[in-house]
The first five atom37 places (N, CA, C, CB, O) and aatype in JSON, in Angstrom:
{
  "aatype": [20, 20, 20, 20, 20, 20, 20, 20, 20, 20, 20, 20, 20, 20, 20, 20, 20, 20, 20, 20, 20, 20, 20, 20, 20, 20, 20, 20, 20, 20, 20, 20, 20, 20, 20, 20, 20, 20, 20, 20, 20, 20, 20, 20, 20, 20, 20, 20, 20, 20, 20, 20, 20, 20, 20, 20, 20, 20, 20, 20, 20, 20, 20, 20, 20, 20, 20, 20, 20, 20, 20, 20, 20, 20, 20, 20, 20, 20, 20, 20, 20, 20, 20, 20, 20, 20, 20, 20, 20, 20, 20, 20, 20, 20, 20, 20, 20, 20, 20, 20, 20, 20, 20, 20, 20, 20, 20, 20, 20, 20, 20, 20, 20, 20, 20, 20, 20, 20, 20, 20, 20, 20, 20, 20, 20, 20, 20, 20, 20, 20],
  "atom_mask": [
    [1, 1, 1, 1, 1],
    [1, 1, 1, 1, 1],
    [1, 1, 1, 1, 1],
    [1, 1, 1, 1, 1],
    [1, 1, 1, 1, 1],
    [1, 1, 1, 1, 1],
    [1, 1, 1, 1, 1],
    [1, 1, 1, 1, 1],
    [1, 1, 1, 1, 1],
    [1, 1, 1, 1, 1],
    [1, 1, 1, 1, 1],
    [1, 1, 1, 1, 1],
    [1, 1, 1, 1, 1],
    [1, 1, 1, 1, 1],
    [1, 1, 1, 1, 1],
    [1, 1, 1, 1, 1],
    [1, 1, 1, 1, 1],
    [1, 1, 1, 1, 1],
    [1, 1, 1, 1, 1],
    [1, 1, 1, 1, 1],
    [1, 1, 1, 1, 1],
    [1, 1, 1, 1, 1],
    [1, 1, 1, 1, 1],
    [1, 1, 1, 1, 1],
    [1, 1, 1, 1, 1],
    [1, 1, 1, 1, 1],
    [1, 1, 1, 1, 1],
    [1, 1, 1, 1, 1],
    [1, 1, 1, 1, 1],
    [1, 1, 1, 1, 1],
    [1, 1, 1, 1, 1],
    [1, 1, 1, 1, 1],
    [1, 1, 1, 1, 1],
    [1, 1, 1, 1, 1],
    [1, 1, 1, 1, 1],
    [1, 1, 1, 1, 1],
    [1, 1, 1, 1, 1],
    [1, 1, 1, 1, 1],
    [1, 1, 1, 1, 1],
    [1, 1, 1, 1, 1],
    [1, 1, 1, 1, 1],
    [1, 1, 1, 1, 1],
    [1, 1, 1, 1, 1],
    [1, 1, 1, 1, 1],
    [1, 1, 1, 1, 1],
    [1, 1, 1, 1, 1],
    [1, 1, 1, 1, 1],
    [1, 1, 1, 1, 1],
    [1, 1, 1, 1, 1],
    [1, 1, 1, 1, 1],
    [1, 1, 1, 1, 1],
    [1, 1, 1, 1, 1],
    [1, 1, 1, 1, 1],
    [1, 1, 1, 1, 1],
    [1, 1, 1, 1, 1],
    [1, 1, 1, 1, 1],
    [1, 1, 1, 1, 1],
    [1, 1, 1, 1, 1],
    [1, 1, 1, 1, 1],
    [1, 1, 1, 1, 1],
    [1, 1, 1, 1, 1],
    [1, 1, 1, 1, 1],
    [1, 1, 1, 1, 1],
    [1, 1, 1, 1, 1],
    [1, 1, 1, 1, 1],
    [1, 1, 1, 1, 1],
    [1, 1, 1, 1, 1],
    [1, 1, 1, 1, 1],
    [1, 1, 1, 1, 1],
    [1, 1, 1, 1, 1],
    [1, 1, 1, 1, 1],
    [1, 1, 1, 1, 1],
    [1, 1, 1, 1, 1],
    [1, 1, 1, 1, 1],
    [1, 1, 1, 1, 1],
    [1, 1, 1, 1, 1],
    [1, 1, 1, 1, 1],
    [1, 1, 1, 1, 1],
    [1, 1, 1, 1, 1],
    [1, 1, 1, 1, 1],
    [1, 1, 1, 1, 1],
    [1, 1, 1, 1, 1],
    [1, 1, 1, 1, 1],
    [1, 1, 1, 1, 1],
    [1, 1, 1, 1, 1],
    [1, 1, 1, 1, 1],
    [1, 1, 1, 1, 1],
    [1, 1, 1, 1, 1],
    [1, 1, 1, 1, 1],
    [1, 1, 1, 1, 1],
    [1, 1, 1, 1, 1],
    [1, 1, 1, 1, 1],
    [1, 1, 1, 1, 1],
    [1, 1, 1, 1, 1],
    [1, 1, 1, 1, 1],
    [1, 1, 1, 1, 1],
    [1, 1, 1, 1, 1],
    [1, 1, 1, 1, 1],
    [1, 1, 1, 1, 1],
    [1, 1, 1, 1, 1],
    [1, 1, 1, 1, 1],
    [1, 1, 1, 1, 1],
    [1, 1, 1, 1, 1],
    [1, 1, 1, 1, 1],
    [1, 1, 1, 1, 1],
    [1, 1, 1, 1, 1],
    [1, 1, 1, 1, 1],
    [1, 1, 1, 1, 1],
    [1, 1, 1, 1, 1],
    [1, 1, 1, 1, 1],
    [1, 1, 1, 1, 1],
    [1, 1, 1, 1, 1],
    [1, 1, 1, 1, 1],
    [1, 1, 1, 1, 1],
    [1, 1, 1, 1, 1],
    [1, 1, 1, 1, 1],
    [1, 1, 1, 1, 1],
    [1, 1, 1, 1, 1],
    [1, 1, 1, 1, 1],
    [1, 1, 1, 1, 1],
    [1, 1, 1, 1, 1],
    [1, 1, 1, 1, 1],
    [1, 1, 1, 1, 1],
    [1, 1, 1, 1, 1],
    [1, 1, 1, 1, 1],
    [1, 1, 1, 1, 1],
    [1, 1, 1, 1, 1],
    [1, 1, 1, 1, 1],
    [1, 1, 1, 1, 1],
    [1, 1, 1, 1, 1]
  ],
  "atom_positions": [
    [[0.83, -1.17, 0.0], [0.0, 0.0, 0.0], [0.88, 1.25, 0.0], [-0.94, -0.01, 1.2], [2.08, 1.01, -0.01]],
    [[0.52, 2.5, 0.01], [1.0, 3.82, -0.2], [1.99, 3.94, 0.98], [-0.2, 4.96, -0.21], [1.4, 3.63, 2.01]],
    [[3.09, 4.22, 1.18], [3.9, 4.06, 2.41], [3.84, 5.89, 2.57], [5.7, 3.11, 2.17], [4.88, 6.33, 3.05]],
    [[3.39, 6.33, 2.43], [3.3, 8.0, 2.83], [1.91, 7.95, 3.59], [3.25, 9.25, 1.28], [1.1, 7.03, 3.59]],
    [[1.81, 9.41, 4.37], [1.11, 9.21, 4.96], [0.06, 10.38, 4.26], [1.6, 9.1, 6.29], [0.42, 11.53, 3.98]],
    [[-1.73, 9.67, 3.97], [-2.39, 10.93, 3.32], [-3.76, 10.46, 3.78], [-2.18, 11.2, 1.5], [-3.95, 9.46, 4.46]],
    [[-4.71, 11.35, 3.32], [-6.06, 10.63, 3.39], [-6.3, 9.68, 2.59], [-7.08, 11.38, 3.23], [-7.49, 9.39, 2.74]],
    [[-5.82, 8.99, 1.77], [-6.23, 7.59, 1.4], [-5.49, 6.47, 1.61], [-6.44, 7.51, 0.21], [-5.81, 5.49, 0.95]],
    [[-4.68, 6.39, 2.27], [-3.39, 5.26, 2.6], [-4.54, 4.26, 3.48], [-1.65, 6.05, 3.81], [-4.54, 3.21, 2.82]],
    [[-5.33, 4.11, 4.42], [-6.04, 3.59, 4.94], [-7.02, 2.18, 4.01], [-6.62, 4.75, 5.46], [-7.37, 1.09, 4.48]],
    [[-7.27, 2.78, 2.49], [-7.99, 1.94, 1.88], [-7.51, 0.41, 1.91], [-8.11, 2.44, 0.64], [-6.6, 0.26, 1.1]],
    [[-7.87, -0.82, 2.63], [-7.85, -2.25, 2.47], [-7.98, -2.51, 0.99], [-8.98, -2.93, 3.29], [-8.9, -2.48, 0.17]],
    [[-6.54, -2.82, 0.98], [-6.31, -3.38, -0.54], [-6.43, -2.48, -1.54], [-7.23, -4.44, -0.94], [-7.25, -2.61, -2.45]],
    [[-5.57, -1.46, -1.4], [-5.79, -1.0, -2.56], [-4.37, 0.1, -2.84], [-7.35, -0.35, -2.56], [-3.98, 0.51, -1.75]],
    [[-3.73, 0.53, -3.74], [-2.82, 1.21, -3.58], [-3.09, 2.4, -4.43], [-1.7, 0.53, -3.77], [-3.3, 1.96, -5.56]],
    [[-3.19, 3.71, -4.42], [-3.27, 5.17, -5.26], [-2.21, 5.3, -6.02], [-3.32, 6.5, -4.42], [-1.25, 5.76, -5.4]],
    [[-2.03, 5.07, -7.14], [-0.78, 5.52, -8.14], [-1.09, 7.36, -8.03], [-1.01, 4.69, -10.19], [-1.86, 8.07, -8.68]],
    [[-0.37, 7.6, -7.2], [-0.38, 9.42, -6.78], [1.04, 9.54, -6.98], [-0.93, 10.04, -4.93], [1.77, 8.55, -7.02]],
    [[1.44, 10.72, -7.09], [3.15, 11.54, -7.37], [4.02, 10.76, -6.9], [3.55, 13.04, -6.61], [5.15, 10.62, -7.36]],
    [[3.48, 10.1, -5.76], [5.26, 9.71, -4.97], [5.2, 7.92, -5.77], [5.3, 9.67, -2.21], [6.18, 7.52, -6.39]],
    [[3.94, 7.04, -5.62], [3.83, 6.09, -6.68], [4.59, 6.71, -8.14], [2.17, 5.79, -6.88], [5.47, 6.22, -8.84]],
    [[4.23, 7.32, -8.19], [5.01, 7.84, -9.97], [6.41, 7.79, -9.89], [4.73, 9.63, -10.59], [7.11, 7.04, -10.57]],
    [[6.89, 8.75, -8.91], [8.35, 8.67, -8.63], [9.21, 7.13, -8.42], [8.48, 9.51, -7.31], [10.21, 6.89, -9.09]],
    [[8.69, 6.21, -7.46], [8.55, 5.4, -7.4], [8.65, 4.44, -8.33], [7.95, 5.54, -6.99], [9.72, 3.85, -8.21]],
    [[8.13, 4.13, -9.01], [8.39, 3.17, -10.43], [8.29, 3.79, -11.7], [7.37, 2.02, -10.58], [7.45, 3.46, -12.54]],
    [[9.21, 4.76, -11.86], [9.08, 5.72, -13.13], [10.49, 4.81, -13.66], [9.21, 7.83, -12.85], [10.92, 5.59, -14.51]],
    [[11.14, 4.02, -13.66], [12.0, 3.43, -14.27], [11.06, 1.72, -14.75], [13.44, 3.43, -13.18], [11.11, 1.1, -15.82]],
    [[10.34, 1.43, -13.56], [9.53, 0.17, -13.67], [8.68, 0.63, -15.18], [8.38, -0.15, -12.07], [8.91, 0.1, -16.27]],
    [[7.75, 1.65, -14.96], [6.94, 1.79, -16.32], [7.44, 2.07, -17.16], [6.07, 2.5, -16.47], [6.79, 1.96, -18.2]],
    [[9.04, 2.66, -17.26], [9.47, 3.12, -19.02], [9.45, 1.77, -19.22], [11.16, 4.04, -19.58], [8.7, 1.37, -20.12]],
    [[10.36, 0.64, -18.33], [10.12, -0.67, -19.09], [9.3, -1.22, -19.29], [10.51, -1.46, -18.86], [9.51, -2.25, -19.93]],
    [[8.33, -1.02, -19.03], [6.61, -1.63, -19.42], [6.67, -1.01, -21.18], [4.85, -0.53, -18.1], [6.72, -1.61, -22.25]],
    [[6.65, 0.08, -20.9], [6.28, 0.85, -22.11], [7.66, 0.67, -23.24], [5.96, 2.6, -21.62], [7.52, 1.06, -24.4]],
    [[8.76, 0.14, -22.85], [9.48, -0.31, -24.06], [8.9, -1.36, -24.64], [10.79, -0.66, -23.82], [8.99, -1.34, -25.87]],
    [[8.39, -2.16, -24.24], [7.6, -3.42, -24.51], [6.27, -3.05, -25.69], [6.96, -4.01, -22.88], [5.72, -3.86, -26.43]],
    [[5.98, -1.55, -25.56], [5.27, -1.6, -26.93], [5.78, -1.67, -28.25], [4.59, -0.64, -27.04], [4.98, -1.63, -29.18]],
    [[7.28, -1.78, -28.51], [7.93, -1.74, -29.79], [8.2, -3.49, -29.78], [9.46, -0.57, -29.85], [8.51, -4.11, -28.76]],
    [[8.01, -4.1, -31.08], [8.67, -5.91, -31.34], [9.45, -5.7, -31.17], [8.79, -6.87, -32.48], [9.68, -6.62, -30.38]],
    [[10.73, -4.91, -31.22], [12.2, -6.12, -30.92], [12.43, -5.74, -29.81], [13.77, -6.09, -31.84], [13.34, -6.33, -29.21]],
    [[11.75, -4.68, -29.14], [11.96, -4.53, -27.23], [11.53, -5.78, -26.83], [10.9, -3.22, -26.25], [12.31, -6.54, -26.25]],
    [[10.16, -6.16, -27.09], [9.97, -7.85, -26.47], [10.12, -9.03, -26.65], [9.18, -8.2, -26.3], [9.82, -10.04, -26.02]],
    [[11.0, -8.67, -28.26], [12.0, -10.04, -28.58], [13.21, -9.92, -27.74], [12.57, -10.16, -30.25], [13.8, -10.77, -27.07]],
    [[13.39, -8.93, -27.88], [15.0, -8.94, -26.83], [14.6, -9.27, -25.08], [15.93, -6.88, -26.87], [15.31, -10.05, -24.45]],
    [[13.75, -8.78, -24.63], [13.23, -9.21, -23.19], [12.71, -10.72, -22.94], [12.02, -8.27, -22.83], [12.99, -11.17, -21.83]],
    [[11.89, -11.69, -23.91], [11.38, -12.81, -23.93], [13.04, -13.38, -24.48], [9.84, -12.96, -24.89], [13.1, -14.56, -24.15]],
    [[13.55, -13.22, -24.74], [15.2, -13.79, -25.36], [16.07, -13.79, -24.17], [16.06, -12.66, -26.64], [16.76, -14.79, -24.0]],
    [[16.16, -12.82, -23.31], [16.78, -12.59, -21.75], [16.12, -11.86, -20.85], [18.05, -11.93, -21.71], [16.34, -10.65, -20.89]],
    [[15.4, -12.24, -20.09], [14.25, -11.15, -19.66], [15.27, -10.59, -18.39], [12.39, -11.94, -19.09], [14.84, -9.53, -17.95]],
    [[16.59, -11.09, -17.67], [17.03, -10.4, -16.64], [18.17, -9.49, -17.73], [17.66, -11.46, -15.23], [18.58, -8.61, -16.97]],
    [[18.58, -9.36, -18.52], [19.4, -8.58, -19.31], [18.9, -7.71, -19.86], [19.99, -9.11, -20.1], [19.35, -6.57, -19.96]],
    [[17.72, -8.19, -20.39], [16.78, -7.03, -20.35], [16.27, -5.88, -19.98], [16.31, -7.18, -20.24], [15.89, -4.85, -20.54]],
    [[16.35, -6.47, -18.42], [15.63, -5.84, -17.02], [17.18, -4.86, -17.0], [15.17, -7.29, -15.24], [17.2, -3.63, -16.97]],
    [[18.32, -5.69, -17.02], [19.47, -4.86, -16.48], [19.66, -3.0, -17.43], [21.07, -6.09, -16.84], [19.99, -1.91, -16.96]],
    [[19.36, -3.31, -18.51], [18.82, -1.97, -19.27], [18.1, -0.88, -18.51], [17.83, -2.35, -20.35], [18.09, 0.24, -19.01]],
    [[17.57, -1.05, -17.5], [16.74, -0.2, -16.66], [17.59, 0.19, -15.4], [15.37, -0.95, -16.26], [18.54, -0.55, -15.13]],
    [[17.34, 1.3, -14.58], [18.13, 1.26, -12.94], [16.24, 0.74, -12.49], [19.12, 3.52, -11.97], [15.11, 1.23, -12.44]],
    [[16.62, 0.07, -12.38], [15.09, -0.73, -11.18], [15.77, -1.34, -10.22], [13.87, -2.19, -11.88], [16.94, -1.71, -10.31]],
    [[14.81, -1.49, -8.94], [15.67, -2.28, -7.58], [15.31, -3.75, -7.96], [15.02, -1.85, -5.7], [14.51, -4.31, -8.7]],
    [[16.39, -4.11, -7.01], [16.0, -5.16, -7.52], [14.75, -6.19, -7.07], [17.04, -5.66, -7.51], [14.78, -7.4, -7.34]],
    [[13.8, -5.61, -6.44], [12.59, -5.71, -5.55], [11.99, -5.84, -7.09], [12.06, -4.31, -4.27], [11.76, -6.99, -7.44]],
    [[11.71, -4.79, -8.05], [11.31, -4.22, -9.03], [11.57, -5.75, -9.74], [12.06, -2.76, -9.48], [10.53, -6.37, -9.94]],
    [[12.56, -6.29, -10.07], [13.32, -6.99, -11.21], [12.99, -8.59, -10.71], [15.21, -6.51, -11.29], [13.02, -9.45, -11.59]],
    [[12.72, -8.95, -9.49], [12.25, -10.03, -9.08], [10.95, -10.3, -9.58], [12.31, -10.06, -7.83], [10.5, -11.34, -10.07]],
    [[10.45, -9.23, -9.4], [8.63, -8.78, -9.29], [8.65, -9.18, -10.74], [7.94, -6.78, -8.86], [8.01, -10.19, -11.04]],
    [[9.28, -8.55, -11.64], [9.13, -8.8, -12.98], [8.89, -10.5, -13.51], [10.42, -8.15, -13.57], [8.08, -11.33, -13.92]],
    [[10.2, -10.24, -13.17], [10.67, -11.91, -13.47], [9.72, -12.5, -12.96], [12.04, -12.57, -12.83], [9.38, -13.31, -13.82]],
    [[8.92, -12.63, -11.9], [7.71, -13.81, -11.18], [6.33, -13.32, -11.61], [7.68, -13.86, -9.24], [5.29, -13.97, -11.45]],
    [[6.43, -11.93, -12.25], [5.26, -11.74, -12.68], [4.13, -11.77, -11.4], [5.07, -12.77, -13.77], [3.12, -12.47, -11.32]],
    [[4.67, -10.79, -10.46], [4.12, -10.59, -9.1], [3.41, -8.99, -9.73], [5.52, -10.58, -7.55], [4.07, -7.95, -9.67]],
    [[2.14, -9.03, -10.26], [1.55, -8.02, -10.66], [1.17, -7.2, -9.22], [0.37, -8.46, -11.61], [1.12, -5.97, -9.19]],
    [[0.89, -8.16, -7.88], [0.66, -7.26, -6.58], [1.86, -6.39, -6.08], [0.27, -8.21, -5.37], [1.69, -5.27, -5.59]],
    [[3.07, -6.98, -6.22], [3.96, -6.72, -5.88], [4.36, -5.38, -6.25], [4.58, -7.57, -6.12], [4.49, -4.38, -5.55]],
    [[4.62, -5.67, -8.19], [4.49, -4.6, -8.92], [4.05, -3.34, -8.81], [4.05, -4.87, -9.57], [4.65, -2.3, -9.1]],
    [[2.35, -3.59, -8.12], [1.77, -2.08, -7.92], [2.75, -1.68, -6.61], [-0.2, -2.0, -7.52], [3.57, -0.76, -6.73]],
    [[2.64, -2.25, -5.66], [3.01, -1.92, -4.67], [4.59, -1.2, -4.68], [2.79, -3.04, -3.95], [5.11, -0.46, -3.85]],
    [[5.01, -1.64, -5.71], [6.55, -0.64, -5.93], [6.39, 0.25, -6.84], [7.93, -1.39, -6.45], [7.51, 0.68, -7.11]],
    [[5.25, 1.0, -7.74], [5.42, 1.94, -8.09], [4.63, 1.68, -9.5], [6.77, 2.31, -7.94], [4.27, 2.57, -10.28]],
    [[4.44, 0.3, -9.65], [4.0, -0.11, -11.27], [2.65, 0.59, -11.52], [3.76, -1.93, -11.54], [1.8, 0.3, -10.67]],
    [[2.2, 1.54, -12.61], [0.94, 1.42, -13.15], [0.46, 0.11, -13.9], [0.85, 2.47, -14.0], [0.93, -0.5, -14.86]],
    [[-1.14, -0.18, -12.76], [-1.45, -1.24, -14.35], [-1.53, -0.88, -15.89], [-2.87, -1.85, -14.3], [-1.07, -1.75, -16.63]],
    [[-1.86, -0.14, -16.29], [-1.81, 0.64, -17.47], [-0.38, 0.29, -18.38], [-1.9, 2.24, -16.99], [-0.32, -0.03, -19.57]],
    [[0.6, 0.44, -17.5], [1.43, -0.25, -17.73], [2.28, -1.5, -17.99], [1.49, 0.02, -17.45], [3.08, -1.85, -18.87]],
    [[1.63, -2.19, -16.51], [2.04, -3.46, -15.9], [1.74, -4.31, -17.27], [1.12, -3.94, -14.4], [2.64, -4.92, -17.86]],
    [[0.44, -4.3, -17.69], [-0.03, -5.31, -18.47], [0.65, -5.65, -20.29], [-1.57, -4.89, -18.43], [0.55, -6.5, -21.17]],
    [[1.28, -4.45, -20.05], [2.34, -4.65, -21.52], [3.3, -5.99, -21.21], [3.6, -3.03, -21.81], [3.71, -6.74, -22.1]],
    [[3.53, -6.1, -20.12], [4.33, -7.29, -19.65], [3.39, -8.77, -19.7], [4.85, -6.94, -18.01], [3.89, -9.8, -20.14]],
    [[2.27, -8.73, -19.3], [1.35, -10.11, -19.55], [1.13, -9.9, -20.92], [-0.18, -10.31, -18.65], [1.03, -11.04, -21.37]],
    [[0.99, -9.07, -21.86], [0.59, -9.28, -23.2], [2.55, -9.46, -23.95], [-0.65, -7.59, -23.83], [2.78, -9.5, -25.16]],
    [[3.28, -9.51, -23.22], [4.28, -9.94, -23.6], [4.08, -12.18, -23.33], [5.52, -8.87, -22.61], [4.59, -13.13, -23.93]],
    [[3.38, -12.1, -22.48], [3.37, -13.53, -22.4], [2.3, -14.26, -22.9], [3.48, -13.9, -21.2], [2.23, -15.45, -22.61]],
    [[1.09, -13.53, -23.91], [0.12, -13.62, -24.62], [-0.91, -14.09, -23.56], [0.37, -14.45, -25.8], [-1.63, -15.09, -23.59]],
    [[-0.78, -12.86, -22.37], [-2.2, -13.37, -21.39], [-2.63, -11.96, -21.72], [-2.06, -13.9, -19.38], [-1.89, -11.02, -22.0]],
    [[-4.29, -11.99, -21.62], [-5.3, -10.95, -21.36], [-4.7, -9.98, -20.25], [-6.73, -11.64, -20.87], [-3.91, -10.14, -19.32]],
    [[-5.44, -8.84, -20.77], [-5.45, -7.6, -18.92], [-6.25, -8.7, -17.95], [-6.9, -5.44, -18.98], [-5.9, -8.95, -16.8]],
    [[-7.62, -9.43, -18.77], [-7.82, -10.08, -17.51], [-7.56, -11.12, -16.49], [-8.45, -10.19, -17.58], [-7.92, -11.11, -15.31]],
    [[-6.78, -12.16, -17.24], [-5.89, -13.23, -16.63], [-4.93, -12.47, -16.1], [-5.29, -14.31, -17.57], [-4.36, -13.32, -15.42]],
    [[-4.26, -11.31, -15.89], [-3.07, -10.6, -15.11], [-4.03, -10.37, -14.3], [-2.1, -9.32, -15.67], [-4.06, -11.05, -13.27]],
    [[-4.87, -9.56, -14.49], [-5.61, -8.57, -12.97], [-6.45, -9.83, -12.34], [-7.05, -6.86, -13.48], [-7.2, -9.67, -11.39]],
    [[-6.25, -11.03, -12.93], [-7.3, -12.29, -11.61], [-6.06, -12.62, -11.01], [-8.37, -14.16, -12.3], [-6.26, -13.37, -10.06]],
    [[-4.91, -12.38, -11.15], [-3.46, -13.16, -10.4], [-3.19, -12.16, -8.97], [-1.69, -13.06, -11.72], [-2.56, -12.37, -7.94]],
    [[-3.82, -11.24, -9.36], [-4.07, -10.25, -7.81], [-5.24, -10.65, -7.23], [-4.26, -8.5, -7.98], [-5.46, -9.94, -6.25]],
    [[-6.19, -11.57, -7.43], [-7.4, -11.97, -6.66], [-7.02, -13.26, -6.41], [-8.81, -11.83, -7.36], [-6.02, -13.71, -6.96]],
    [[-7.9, -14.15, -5.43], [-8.0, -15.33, -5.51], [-9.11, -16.03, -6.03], [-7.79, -15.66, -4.54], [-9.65, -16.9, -5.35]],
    [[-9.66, -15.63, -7.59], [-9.81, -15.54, -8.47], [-9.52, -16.54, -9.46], [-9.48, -14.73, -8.5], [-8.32, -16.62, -9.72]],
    [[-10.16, -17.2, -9.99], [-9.34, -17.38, -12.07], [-9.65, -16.7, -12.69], [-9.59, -18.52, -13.2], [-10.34, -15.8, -12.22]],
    [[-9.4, -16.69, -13.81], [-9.56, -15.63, -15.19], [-11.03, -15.68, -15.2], [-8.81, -16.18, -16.87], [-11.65, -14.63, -15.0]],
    [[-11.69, -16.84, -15.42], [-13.22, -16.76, -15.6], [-14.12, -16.7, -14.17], [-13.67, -18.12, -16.46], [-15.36, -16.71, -14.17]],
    [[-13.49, -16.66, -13.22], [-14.34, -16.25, -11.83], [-14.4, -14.5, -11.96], [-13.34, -16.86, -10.11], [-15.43, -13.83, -11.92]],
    [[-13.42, -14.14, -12.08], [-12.83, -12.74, -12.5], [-13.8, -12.26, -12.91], [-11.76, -12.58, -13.49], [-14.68, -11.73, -12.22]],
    [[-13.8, -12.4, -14.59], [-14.87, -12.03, -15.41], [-16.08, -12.2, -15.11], [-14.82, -12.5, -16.42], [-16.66, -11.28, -15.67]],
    [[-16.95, -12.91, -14.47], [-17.9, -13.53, -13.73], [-18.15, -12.38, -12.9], [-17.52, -14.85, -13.04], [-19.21, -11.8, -13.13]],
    [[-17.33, -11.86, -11.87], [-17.36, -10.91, -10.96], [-17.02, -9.8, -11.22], [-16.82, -11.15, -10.1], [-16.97, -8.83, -10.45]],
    [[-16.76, -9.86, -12.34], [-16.54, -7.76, -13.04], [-18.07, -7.76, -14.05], [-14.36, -7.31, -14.77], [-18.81, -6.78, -14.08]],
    [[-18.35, -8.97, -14.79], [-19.73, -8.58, -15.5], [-21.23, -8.8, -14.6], [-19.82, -9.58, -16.9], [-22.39, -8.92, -15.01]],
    [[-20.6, -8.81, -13.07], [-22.14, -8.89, -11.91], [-21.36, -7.48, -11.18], [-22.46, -10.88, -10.42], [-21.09, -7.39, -9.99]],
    [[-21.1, -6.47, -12.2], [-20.83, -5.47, -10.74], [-19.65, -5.42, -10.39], [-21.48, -5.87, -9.41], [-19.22, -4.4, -9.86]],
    [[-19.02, -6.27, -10.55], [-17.28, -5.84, -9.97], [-17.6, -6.21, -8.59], [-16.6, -3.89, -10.09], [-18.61, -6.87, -8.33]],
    [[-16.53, -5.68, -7.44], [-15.94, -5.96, -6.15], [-16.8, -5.82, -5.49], [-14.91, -5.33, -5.69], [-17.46, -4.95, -6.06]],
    [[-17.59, -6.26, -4.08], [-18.17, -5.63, -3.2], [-17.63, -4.43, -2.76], [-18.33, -6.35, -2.34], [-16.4, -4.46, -2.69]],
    [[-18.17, -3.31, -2.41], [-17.36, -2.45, -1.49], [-17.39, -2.39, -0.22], [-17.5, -1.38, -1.71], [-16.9, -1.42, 0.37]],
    [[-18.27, -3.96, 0.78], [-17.83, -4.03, 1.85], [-16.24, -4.24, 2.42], [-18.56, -4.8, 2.14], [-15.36, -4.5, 1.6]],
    [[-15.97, -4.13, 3.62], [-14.38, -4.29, 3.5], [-13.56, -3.83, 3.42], [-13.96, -4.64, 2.97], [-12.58, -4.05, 4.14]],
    [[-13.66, -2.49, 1.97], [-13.01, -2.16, 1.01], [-13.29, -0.61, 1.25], [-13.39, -2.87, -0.3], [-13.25, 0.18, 0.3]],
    [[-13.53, -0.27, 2.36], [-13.64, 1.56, 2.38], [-12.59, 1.82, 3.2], [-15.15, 2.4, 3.1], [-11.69, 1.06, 3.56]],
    [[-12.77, 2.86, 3.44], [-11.83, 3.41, 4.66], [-12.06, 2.22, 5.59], [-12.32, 5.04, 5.44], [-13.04, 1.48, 5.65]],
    [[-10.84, 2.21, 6.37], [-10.61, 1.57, 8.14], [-11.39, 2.2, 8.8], [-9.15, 1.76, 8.99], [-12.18, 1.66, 9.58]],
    [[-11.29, 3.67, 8.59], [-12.07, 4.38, 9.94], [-13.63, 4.45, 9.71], [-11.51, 6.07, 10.21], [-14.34, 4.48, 10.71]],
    [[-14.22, 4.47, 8.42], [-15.5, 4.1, 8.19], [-16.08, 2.47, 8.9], [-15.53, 4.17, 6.59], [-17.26, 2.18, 9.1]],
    [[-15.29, 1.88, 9.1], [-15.41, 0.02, 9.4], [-15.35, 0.42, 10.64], [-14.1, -1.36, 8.86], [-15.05, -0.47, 11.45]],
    [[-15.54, 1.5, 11.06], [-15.64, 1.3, 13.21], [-16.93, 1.69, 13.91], [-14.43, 2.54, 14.21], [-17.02, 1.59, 15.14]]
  ]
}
C-alpha cells in the first residue's frame, strides 16, 4: 500500500498511483512501455534479466518482474496501465493478469466484473469500518 502518509493510505487493498507512486516506479513503467515496440519484447522474452538490467530498477522491481508478481508490482510503483504490456508480452489478457491479484481465475474474474465488480464491503476506509 501507499507508504506515505495521506487521506487515502487507509484503503484495504488497494494502492493510489499518486506523485510519490510515480516517482517510485518511473524506471519500472518506461520498461513496461518499451515493450510496446517488437524487438523490445524479442529482446526481453530472449533474456528477460538482461533485459531488465537496461533499466536502474531495484532489484525488488526486477524479481517482481521476473515472477510476474503483478501485486507486488503495484506496490513498488507499477501502473497497471502499464504493468499489463508485460502479460501481453506472455500472450495473457489484462484479464488473466488482474485475476493473479485476486483469488480468483480468469473466468471467476470475469464472472465478478460482469455482476458489478468488487463488493465495497471491506473495502472503504478503516475508519469508516468502526
Amino acid at each position: 500500500m501507499n507508504s506515505n502518509n495521506n487521506n487515502y493510505s487507509d484503503i484495504p487493498g488497494t494502492t493510489v498511483f499518486d506523485g510519490n507512486m510515480a516517482r517510485k516506479g518511473f524506471h519500472l513503467n518506461q520498461f513496461c512501455m518499451s515493450l510496446m515496440k517488437a524487438a523490445n519484447r524479442e529482446a526481453f522474452k530472449h533474456n528477460e534479466s538482461a533485459y531488465l538490467d537496461r533499466y536502474p530498477l531495484t532489484n525488488a522491481q526486477k524479481q517482481a518482474v521476473l515472477a510476474r508478481d503483478f501485486t507486488q508490482l503495484i506496490a513498488l510503483g507499477g501502473n497497471i496501465y502499464y504493468l499489463v504490456k508485460i502479460s501481453s508480452c506472455d500472450g495473457l489478457s489484462v484479464a488473466a493478469a488482474v485475476s493473479t491479484m485476486t483469488d480468483l481465475s480468469t473466468e471467476e474474474y470475469l464472472d465478478m466484473m460482469r455482476n458489478g465488480g468488487r463488493s465495497p464491503e471491506g473495502n472503504r476506509y478503516r475508519k469508516e469500518q468502526q
